[in-house]
C-alpha positions in Angstrom: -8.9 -2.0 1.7 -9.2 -1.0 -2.0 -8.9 2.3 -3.3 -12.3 3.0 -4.7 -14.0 1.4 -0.6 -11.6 3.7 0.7 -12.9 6.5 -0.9 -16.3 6.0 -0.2 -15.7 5.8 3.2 -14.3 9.4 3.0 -16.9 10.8 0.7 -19.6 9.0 3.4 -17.4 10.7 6.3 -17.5 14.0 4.4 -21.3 13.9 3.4 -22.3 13.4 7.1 -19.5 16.2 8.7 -21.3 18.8 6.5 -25.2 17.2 7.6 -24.4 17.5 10.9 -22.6 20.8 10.8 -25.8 21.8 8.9 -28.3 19.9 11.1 -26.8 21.7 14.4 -27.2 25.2 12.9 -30.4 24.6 11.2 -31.7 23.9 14.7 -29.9 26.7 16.6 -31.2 29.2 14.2 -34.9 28.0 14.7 -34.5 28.3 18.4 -32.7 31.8 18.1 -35.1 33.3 16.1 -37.6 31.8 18.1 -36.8 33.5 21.2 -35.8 36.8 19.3 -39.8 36.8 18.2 -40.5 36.3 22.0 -38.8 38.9 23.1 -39.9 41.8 20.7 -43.3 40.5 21.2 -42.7 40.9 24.8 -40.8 44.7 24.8 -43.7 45.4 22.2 -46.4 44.8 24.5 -44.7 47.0 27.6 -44.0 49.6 24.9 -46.2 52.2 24.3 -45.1 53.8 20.9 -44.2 52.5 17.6 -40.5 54.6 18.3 -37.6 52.4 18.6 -35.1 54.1 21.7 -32.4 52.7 23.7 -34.8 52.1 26.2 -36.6 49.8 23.7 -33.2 47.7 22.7 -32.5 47.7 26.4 -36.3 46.3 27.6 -35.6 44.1 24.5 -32.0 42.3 25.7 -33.4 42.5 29.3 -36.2 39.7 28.0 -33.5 37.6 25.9 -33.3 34.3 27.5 -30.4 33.6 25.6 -27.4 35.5 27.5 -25.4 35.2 24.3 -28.0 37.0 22.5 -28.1 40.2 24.7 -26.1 43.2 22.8 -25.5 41.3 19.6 -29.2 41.3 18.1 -30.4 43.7 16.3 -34.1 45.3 15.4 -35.1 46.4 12.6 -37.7 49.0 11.8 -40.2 48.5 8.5 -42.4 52.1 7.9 -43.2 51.4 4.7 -47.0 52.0 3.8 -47.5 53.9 6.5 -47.4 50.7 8.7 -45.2 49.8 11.8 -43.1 47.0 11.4 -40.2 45.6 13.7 -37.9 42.4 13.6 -35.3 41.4 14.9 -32.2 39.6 13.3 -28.9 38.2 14.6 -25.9 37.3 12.6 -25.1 34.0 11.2 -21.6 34.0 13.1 -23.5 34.3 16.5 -25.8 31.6 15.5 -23.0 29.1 14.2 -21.1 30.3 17.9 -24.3 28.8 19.7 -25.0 25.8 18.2 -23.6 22.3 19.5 -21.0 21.7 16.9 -19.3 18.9 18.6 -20.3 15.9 17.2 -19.8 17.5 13.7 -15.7 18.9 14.3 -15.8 15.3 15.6 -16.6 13.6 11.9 -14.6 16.6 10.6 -11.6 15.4 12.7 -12.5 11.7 11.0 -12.6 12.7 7.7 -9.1 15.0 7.9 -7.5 12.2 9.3 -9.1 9.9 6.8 -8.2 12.0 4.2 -4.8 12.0 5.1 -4.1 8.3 4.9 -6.4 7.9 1.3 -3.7 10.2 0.1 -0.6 8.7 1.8 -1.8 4.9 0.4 -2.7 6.6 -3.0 0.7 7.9 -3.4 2.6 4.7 -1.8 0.6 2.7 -4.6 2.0 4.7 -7.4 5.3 4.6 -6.1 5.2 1.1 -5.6 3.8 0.6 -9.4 6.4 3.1 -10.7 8.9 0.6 -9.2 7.5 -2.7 -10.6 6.8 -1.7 -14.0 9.1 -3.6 -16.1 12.2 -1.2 -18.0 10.8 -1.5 -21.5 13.3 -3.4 -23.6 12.7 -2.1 -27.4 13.4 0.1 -31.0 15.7 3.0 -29.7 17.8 0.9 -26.9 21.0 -0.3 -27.9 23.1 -3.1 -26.1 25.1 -0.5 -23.8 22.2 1.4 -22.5 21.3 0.9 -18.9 17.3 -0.1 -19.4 19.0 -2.8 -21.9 20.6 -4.2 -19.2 18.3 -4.2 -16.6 15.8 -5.9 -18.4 16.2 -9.0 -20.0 14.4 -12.3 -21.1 10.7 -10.6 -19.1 13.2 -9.8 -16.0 14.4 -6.6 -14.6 16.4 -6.0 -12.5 16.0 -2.6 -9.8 19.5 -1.3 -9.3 18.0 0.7 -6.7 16.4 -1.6 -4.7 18.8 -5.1 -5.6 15.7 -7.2 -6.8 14.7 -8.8 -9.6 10.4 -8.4 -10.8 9.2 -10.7 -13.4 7.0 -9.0 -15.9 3.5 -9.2 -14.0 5.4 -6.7 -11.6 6.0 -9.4 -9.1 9.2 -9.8 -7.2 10.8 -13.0 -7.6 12.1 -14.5 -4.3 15.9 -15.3 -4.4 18.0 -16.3 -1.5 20.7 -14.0 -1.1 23.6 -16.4 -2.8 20.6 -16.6 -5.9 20.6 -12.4 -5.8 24.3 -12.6 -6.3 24.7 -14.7 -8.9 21.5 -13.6 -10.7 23.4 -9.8 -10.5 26.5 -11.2 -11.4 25.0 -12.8 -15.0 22.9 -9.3 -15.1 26.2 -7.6 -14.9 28.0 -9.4 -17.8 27.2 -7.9 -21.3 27.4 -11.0 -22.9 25.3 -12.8 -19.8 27.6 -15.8 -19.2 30.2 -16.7 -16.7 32.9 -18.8 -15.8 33.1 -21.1 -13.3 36.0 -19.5 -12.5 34.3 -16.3 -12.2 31.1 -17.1 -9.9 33.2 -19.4 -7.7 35.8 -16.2 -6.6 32.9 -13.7 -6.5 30.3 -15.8 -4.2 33.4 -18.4 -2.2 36.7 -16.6 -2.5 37.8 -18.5 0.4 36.9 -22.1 -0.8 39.4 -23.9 -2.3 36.6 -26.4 -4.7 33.6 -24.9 -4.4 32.4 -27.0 -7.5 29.7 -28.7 -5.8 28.4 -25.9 -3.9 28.1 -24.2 -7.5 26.3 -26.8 -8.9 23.9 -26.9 -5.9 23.0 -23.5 -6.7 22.4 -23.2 -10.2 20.2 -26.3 -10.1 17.9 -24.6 -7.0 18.3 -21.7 -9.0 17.3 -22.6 -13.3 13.3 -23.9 -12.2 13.0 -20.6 -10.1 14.4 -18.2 -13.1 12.0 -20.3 -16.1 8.9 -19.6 -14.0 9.2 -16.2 -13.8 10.6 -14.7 -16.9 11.9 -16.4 -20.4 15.0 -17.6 -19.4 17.0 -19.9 -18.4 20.4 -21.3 -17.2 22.5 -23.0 -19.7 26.1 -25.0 -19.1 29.2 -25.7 -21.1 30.4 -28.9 -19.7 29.9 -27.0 -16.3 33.3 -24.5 -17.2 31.2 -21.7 -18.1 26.9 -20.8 -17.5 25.4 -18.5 -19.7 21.8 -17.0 -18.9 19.4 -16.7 -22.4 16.4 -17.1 -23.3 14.3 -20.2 -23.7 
């Protein structure tokens, strides 16, 4: 999935965790206040005076059909202009603690773990793009410095991972005697080798390993001028020398 779907999905997930964290409590409150209205209507009626006493908070819990409600509402008393006024209120913690908020730590569960991988992908991109982008090859390098040797002719060459990128950021595939002898010709400052040298590095055990050489380089020269500026050169097949085109 590409970055920008992936983060709509999470900005979708996160939109409906908070409606239906909302949704839940908008309803619970409706129904709370509801019955609080109910029961001071009720204790009201069956009281005789406007004074609010414990016998008044008690009638009032008594006629909560809420059990979660009884002893954490409150009433409260309005005098002003000479008029009796009463209310009651609960707080918004008790009101959150009654509503259904399953479905909602559900989608926020979702959008944690969602979350989570958006951010591990995100930073496994740019790690992976840190890696591919070519070592700049320019004004301020000299011959001896390591970017100058690890890229060469559009190629570089990861020290740290052993492979070669072309300069789209591609890896180029190699067979692991190509790897060798590709490192070995990154390895030389002046980019050519002997046969002598390439046949003791890749067969030091083979007596004439002339023909196996040859078989290589040839598989090897249309792979190299596809991906990068380069190629493979011979000097009557005693010495190969990689430059560019």
């Amino acid at each position: 999935m590409k970055s920008h779907h992936a983060l709509i999905v999470l900005f979708a997930l996160l939109f409906s965790s908070c409606w239906a964290t909302y949704r839940s409590y908008y309803a619970t409150s409706q129904r709370v206040n509801e019955e609080l209205d109910r029961a001071l209507t009720l204790t009201m009626q069956q009281q005789e005076s406007n004074v609010i006493t414990q016998d008044t908070l008690r009638t009032f819990n008594s006629l909560l059909q809420i059990p979660e409600l009884r002893g954490k509402a409150s009433l409260l008393v309005d005098v002003q202009a000479g008029q009796f006024k009463a209310s009651a209120h609960c707080s918004e913690a008790t009101i959150f603690g009654l509503s259904d908020q399953k479905p909602a730590t559900l989608l926020w569960i979702m959008t944690g773990l969602w979350a989570l991988m958006v951010c591990y992908h995100r930073k496994r991109s740019r790690e992976d793009a840190e890696a591919l982008v070519p070592l700049p090859l320019g004004n301020g390098f000299t011959p001896n410095n390591n970017l100058a040797r690890n890229t060469y002719g559009g190629l570089t060459y990861s020290e740290t991972e052993h492979r070669f990128y072309a300069s789209t950021g591609h890896e180029v595939p190699l067979t692991p005697m190509q790897q060798q002898l590709m490192e070995l010709f990154f390895a030389s400052p002046s980019h050519t080798l002997t046969k002598a040298e390439i046949c003791d590095a890749l067969w030091p055990r083979k007596p004439d390993a002339s023909d196996t050489l040859y078989t290589l380089i040839r598989r090897l020269r249309p792979i190299i001028e596809q991906h990068s500026d380069l190629c493979i050169t011979s000097d009557r097949s005693r010495a190969y020398r990689l430059m560019h085109k």
